[in-house]
C-alpha positions in Angstrom: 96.0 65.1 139.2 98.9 62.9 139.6 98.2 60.7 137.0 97.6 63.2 134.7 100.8 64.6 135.7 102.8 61.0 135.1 100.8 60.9 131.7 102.7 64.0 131.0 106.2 62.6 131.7 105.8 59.2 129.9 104.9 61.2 127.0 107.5 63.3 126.8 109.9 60.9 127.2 108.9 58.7 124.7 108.8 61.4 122.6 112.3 62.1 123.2 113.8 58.7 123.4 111.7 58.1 119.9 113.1 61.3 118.0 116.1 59.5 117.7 114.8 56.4 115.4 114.5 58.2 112.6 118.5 59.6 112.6 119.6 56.0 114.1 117.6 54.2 110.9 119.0 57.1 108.1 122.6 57.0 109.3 122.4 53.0 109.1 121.3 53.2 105.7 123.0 56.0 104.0 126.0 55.7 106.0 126.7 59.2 105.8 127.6 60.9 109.2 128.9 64.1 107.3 126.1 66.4 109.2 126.5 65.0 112.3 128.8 66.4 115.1 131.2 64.2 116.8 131.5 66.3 119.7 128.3 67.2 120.4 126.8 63.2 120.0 129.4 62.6 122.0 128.5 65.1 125.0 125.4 63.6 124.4 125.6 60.3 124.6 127.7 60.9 127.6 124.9 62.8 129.4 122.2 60.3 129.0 124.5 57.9 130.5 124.9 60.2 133.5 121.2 60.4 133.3 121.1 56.2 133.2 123.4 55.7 136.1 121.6 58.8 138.3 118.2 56.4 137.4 119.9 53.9 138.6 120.7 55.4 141.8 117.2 56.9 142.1 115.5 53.5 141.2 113.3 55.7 139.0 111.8 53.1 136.3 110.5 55.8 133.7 114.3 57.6 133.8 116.2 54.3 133.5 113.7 52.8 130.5 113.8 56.3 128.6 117.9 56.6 129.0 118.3 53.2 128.1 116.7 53.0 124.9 118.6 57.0 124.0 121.2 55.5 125.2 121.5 52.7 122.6 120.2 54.6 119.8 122.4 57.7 120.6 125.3 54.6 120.9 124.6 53.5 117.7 124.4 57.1 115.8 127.8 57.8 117.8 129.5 55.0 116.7 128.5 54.8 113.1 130.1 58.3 113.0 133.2 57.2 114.0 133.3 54.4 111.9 132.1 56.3 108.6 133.7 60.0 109.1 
């Protein structure tokens, strides 16, 4: 049952740490940031990092791999809005 249930999480968060690919790859190409909020990527981005470091603390491997890759793609998304708003 456990491994069924750790199946579970690894899915889910590569399925969330993933959804972000596809915005990270548009915004790079379009440059066009215009429907993204710069509050809200930046509460964001903010939060996974609070997730990183609390992964960290924890030494829990899944939470610091999945934050870290949001973390860089949320980065990037974040600052390309600055840059291009």
């Amino acid at each position: 049952m456990e491994n069924i249930i750790d199946t579970i999480g690894y899915c889910a968060a590569l399925l969330t740490t993933l959804s972000f690919l596809p915005q990270a790859i548009k915004t790079i190409k379009t440059k066009d940031t215009s429907g993204i909020s710069l509050i809200m990527y930046s509460m964001f981005t903010l939060g996974v990092f609070g997730w990183l470091v609390y992964g960290f603390i924890k030494n829990d491997i899944p939470l610091i791999m999945a934050n870290l890759v949001t973390l860089s793609l949320a980065g990037i998304i974040l600052r390309l809005k600055i840059k291009y708003k």
